[in-house]
Structure formats: structure tokens, C-alpha cells
C-alpha positions as CSV (number, residue, x, y, z in Angstrom):
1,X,0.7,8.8,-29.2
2,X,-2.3,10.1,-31.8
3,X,-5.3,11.3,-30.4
4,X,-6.7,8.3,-32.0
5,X,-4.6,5.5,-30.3
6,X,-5.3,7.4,-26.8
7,X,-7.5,4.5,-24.7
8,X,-9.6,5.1,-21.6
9,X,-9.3,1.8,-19.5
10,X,-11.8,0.9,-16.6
11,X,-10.6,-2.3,-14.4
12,X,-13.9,-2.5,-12.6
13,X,-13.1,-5.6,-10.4
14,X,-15.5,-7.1,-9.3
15,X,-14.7,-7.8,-5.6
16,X,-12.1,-10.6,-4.6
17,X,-10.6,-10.5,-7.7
18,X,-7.3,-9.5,-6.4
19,X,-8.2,-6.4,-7.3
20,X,-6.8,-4.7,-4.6
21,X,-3.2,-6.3,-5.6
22,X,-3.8,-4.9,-9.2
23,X,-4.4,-1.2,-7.9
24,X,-1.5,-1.6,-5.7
25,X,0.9,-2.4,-8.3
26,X,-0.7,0.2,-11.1
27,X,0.2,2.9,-8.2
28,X,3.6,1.8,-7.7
29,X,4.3,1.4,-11.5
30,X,3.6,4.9,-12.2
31,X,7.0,5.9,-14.1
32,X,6.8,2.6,-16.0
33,X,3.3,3.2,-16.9
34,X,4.1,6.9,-18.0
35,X,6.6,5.4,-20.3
36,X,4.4,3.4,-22.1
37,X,2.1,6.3,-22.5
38,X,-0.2,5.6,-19.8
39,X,-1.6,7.4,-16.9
40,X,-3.1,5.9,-13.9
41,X,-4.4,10.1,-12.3
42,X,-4.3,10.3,-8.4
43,X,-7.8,12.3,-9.4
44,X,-10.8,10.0,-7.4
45,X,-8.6,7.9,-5.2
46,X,-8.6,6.9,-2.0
47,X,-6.3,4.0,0.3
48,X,-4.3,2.1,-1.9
49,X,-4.5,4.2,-4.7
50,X,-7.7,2.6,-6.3
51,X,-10.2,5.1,-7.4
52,X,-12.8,4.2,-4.8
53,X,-14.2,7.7,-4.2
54,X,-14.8,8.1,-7.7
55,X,-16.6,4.8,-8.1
56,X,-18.6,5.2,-4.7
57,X,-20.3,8.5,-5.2
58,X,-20.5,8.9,-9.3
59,X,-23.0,11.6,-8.3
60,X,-20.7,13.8,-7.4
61,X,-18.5,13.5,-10.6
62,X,-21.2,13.1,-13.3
63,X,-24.2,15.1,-13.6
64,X,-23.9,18.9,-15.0
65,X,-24.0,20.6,-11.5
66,X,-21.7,18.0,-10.0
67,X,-18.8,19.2,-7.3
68,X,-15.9,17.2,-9.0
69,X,-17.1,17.6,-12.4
70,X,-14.2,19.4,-13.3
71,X,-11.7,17.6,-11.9
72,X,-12.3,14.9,-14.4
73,X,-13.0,17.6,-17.4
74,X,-9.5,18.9,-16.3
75,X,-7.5,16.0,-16.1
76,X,-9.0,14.7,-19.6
77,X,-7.8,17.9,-20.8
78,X,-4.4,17.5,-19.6
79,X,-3.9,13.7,-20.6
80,X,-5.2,15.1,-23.7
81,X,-2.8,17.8,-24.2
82,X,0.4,15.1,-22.9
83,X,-1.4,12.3,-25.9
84,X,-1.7,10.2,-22.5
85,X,-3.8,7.3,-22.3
86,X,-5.8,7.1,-18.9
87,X,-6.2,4.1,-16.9
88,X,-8.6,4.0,-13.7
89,X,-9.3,1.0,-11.2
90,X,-11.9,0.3,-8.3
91,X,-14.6,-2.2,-7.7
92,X,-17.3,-0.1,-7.3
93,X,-17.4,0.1,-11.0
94,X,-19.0,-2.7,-11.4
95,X,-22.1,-1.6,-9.7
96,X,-22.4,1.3,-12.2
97,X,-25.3,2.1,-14.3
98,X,-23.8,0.8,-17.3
99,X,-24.6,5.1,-19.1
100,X,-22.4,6.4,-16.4
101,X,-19.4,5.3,-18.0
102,X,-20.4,7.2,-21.3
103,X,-20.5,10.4,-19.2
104,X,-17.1,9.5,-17.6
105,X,-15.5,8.8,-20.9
106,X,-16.9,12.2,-22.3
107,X,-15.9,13.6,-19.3
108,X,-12.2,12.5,-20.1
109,X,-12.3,13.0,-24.1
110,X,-12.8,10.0,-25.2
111,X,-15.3,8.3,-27.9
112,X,-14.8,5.0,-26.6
113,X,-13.7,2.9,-23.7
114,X,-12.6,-0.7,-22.3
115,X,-13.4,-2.3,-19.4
116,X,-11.6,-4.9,-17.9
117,X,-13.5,-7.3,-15.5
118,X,-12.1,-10.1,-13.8
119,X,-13.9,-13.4,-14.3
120,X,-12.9,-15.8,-10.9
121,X,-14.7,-18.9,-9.8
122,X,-18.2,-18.1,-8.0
123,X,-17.4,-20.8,-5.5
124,X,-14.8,-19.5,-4.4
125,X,-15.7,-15.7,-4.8
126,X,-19.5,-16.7,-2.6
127,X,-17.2,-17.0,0.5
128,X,-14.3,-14.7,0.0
129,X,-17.2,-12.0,-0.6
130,X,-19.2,-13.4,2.8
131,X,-15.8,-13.1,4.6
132,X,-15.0,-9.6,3.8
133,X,-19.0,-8.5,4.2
134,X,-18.5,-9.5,7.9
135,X,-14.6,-8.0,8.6
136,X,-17.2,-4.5,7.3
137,X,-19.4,-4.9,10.0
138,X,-22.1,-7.3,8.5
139,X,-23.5,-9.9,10.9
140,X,-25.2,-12.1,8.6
141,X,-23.9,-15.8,9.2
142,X,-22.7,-17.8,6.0
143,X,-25.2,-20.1,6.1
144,X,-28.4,-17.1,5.6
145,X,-26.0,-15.7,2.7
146,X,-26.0,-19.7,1.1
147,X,-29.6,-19.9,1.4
148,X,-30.3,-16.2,0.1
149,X,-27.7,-16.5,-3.2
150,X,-28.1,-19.8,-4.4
151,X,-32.1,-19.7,-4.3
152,X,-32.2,-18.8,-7.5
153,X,-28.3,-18.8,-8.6
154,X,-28.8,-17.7,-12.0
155,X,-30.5,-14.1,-10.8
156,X,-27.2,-13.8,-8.2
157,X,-24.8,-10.9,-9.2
158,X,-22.2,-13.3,-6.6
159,X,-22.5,-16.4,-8.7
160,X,-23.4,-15.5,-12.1
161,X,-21.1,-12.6,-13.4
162,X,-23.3,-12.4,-16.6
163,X,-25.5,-10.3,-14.5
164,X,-22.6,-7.4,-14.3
165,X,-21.4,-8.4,-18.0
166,X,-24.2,-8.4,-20.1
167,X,-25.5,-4.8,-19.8
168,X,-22.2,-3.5,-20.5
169,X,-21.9,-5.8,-23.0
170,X,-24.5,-4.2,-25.0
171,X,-22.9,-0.9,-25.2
172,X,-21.8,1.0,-28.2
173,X,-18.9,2.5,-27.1
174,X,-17.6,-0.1,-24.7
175,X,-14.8,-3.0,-25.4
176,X,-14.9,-5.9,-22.8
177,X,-11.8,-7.6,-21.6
178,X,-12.4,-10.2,-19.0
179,X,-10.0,-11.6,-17.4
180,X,-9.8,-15.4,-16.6
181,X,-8.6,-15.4,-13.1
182,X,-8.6,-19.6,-12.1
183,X,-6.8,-20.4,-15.5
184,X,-4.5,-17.6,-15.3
185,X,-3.8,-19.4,-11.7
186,X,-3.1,-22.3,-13.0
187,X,-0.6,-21.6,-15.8
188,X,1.1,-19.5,-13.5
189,X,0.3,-16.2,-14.9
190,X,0.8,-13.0,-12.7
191,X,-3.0,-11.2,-13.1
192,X,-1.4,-7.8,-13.2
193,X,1.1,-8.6,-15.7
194,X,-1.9,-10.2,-18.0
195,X,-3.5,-6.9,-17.5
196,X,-0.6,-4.8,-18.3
197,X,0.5,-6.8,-21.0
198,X,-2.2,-8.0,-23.0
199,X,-4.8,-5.2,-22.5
200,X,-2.2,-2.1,-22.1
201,X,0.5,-3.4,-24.8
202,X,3.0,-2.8,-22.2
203,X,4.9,-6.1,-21.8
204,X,7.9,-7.1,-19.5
205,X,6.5,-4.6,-16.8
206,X,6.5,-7.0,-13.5
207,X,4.0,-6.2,-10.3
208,X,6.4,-4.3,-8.1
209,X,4.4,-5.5,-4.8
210,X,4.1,-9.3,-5.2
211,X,2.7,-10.1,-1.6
212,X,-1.4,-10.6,-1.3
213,X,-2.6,-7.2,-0.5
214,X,-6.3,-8.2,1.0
215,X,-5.4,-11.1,3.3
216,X,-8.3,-13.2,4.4
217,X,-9.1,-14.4,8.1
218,X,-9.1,-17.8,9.3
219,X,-12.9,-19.1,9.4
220,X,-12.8,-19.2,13.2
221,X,-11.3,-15.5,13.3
222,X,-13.7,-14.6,11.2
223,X,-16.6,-15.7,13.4
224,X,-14.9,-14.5,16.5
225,X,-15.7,-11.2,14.4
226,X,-18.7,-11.4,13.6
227,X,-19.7,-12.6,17.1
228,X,-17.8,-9.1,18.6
229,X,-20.5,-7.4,15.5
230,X,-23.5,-9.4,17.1
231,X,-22.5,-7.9,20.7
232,X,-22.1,-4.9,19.8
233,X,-24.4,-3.9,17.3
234,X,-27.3,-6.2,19.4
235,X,-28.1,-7.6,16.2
236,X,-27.7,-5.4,13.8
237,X,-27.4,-6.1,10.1
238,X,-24.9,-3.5,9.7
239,X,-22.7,-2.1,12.2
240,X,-19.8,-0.2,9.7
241,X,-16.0,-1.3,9.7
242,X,-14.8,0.8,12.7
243,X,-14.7,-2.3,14.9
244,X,-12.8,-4.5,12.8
245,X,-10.0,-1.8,11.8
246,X,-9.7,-1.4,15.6
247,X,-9.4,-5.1,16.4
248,X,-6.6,-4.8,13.2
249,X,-4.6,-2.3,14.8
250,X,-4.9,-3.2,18.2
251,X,-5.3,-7.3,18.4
252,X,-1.9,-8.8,17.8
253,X,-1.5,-11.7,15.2
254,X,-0.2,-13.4,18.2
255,X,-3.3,-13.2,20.0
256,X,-5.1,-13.3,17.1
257,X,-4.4,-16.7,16.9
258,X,-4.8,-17.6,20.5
259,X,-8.5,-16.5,19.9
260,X,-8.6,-18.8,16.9
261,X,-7.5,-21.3,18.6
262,X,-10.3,-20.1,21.8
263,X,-12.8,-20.7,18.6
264,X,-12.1,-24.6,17.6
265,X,-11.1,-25.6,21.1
266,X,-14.6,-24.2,23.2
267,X,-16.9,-24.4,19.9
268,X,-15.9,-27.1,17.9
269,X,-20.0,-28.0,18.1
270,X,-20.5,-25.3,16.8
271,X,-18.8,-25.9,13.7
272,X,-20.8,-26.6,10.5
273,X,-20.3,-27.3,6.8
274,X,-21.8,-26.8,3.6
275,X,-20.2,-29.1,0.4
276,X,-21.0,-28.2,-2.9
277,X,-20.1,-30.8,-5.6
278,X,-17.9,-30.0,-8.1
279,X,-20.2,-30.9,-11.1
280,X,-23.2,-28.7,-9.8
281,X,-25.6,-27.4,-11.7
282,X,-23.9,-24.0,-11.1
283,X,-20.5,-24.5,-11.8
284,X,-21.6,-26.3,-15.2
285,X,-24.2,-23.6,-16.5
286,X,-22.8,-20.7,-15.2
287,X,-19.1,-22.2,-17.1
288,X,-21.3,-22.6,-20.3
289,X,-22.9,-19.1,-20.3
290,X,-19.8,-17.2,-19.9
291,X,-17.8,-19.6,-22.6
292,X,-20.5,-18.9,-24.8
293,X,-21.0,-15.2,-24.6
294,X,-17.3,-14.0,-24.3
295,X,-15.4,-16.3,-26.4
296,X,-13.7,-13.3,-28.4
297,X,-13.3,-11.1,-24.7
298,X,-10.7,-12.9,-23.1
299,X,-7.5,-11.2,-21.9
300,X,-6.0,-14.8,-22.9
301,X,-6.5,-17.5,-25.4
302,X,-8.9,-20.3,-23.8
303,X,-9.3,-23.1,-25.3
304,X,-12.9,-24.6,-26.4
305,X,-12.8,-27.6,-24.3
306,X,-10.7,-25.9,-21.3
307,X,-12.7,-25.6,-18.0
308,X,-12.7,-21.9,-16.8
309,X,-13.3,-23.7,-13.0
310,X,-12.1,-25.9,-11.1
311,X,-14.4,-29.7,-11.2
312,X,-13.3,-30.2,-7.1
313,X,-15.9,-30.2,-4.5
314,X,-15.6,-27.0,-2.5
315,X,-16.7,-27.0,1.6
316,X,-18.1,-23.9,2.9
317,X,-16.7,-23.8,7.0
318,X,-18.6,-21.8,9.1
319,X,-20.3,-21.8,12.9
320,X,-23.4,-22.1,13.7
321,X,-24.2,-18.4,15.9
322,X,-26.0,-19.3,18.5
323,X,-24.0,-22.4,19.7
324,X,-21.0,-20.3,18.6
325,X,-22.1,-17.5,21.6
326,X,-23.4,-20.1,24.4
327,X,-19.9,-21.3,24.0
328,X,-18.9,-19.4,27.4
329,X,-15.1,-18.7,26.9
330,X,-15.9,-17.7,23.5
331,X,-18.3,-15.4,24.9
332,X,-16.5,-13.7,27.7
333,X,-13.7,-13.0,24.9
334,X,-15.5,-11.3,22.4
335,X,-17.5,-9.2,25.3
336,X,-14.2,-8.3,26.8
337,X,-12.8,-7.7,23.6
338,X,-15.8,-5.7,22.2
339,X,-15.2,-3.2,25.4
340,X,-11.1,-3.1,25.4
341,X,-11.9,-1.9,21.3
342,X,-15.0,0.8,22.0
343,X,-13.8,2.0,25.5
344,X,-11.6,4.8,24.4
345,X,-14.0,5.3,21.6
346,X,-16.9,6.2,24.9
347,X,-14.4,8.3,26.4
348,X,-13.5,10.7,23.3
């Protein structure tokens, strides 16, 4: 491979994307991807391979005086000296300043880059996104997040991806491949295979790991949750993940689902729902911008009158806190379990 046909490639997510799947299958396909000419550098990683550290604290990797500056100077140099290409993955990307990826790309010798972001449904991304904000420690109920997001939907980084896309967009050096993630869905098409093979030329190279990586709580677990964060953190808006990785590894799925079942039996008052039609305002404009403004960007050929989203109605489930908490059995469990989880952390 040329020094010319080397390629710097950026998935950049955004979250619940199934990016998580994506990263777990570009660490796992590492001799496949070295074939092809590719690597995907353990340089900036953290769990599950994605390059999370790297993405999360760019201040530490960019600027002159920077501590890891020359890791990435380094490893350019050596995918250099190998003709490698260099691909990197992590959803903190997204949230760059849109010049931090010219540093990163000189950083790595190269003159240009691509980025691959993952276009998915905002309807269904608004409550994956509110789902995993609460299993890190967030206590804002579903219902506050609605309000706060669709206020002004257009201005909503959840529910309008244009607001990630068009700054990058408009750089010089940048190439954009997004990624249709509904349609890919429904013709079947494995997302990491459409990554691999239409953006890094390498085709037949199946995901290795084919089970969901990131799998998502049942509503009522999910509240059961967040009522354990309101407890503990007294009302906090942010009490950190620590909790919810110790319910993980200590709370059986067995008695996971006994509290889920605790949830609908003693608080089934509690339960609310929000219904969004499927020809909103929303789904229609947001559908039109993004049509519009990356017809030539697609990882896949969509047609002019194909609809990126799904037309069906969605319902948002959630439970309404307070009646949620004065449901007593509920209660007692997520007290008792908020001091079986932080006892031995008191005792350390």
C-alpha cells in the first residue's frame, strides 16, 4: 500500500448506534483487518477495545506539551513505515471540536481523514440514550428529558444529528460516511460488515462476535435503578456508575427479574406513557434535512423516495418517581438493595 492510498478512519458513533458491537468486532478481527492493510492500534483504548481514553481526554493527546502526544506521533510513524492504514472507534468523538481531528490526523501522518457516523432513528435513539444516562448514575426521569429535548427539537444534538454533522461537514480535510442504521435493519445488513466493506474495501470479512454487546434494561429495571440512584444519591443529578456496575455483578438475572416483576405488580399506577406519532413534525423534517444534506455520504445506496425512519407511532414507557417510591415494596427493595450494594464499599 502507497503512502497515498494509506486512510485514517474515525467511526465516531454517536451513542446507541451499536457502536459498542462495532468496536468489539474491529478488536477481534485484528488479523483480518491486518490483511487488508488496516490497523485498528491498542494505542488510546480502554474496555472493549474502543478508543475511549483517547476520545474522553483529547487534552492529553493533542496540544504541543501533551502527556500522550507521542504515543500517537509514534504509532503514525510506525503505520507509516508498515504502509498501514489506521482505523480508530469511540463515541466520544463525536463530541469533538470538529479542529481536533486535524491535529489527530497530523498527529498520525495523514493529510486527510474519514469519519464514519452512524445515522439511527432519533425516536428510538431519545430513549436508548435516557436508558443508559440512568444505568451511569443519572436520576433524571424520562419524562424531564422529553420535555427538555423536544422543546425545541431542531437545536437537540439527541434528535437532530445535523447538529454533530454539519460542522464536520464543512471541513477541508474531512470525508463523511454515514451510515444508515434503520435501513441497513431492514434489508438485513450486518452494520459492521457495511462498515468494513463499503468504507474499508475489505469485503467478505463477517463480525466475529454476533450477540448485542450493550444490552438494554427492561423499563421497570431501569426505574428500579434509577429509584436505588434517587436513595442514594438523595437527589442527586449525578451519582457516577459505581452503583449500577455493582448491582451488574452482584444482582442475579434471576432476581433481576423478580424485581421487575416487584416494579409492574406494586406500581403499575405508577406507570406512564408518552406516544409520539409516526408522521411528527420531527420524524418528517429531521428525515428531510439529513436526505437533503448527505445524499452523496451514504455508506449505502438510498433511494430518493425511501424513508430513512420508520412511519410507526413509537410509546415512550416510563414511571412516574414519586408514585414509583410511595409504592412501599418497591421502596423497601431498592433501600435494602442500595445498602446490600454500598455496605462493603463503607467497610473498605
Amino acid at each position: 500500500m502507497t503512502t497515498a492510498s494509506r486512510r485514517l478512519v474515525l467511526h465516531i458513533g454517536p451513542h446507541k448506534t451499536a457502536s459498542s458491537y462495532i468496536q468489539v468486532n474491529l478488536k477481534k478481527g485484528g488479523r483480518v483487518l491486518g490483511n487488508g492493510g488496516w490497523l485498528y492500534p491498542s494505542e488510546g483504548t480502554e474496555s472493549l477495545g474502543a478508543h475511549h481514553h483517547l476520545a474522553h481526554n483529547a487534552n492529553e493527546y493533542l496540544p504541543a506539551q501533551a502527556p500522550y502526544r507521542n504515543v500517537l506521533k509514534t504509532l503514525g510513524e510506525t503505520a507509516r513505515a508498515k504502509g498501514q492504514s489506521i482505523v480508530l472507534s469511540a463515541e466520544g468523538f463525536c463530541r469533538w471540536k470538529p479542529a481536533n481531528f486535524d491535529v489527530l490526523s497530523g498527529l498520525l501522518g495523514f493529510d486527510t481523514y474519514e469519519l464514519v457516523y452512524v445515522v439511527r432513528d432519533p425516536l428510538d435513539v431519545f430513549p436508548s440514550f435516557w436508558a443508559e444516562e440512568v444505568k451511569q448514575g443519572r436520576s433524571m426521569g424520562l419524562a424531564e428529558r422529553f420535555a427538555g429535548e423536544f422543546a425545541d427539537p431542531m437545536k437537540s444534538r439527541l434528535l437532530n444529528p445535523m447538529r454533530d454533522l454539519n460542522p464536520l461537514l464543512a471541513r477541508d480535510r474531512a470525508q463523511i460516511h454515514a451510515v444508515p442504521y434503520d435501513i441497513l435493519k431492514r434489508r438485513d445488513i450486518d452494520i459492521f460488515e457495511n462498515l468494513t466493506g463499503a468504507i474499508l474495501d475489505l469485503q467478505g470479512f463477517p463480525a466475529r462476535h454476533a450477540k448485542p454487546v450493550n444490552v438494554k434494561y427492561p423499563i421497570e429495571l431501569t426505574e428500579f435503578l434509577r429509584l436505588m440512584t434517587l436513595i442514594h444519591g438523595r437527589g442527586q443529578p449525578n451519582i457516577g456508575s459505581d452503583l449500577r456496575l455493582k448491582f451488574t455483578q452482584l444482582v442475579s438475572v434471576e432476581e433481576q427479574r423478580e424485581l421487575q416483576t416487584l416494579v409492574r405488580k406494586h406500581a403499575h399506577n405508577a406507570r406512564r406513557v408518552i406516544t409520539v406519532p409516526g408522521d411528527s413534525t420531527l420524524r418528517l423534517g429531521v428525515e428531510n434535512i439529513l436526505k437533503a444534506r448527505l445524499k452523496d455520504n451514504w455508506s449505502i445506496d438510498v433511494g430518493k423516495d425511501e424513508p430513512l425512519f420508520s412511519a410507526d407511532p413509537r410509546k415512550f414507557v416510563h414511571y412516574d418517581a414519586y408514585l414509583l417510591s410511595t409504592a412501599e415494596p418497591v421502596r423497601q427493595a431498592a433501600e435494602a438493595m442500595v445498602q446490600r450494594l454500598i455496605v462493603p464499599e463503607r467497610k473498605t
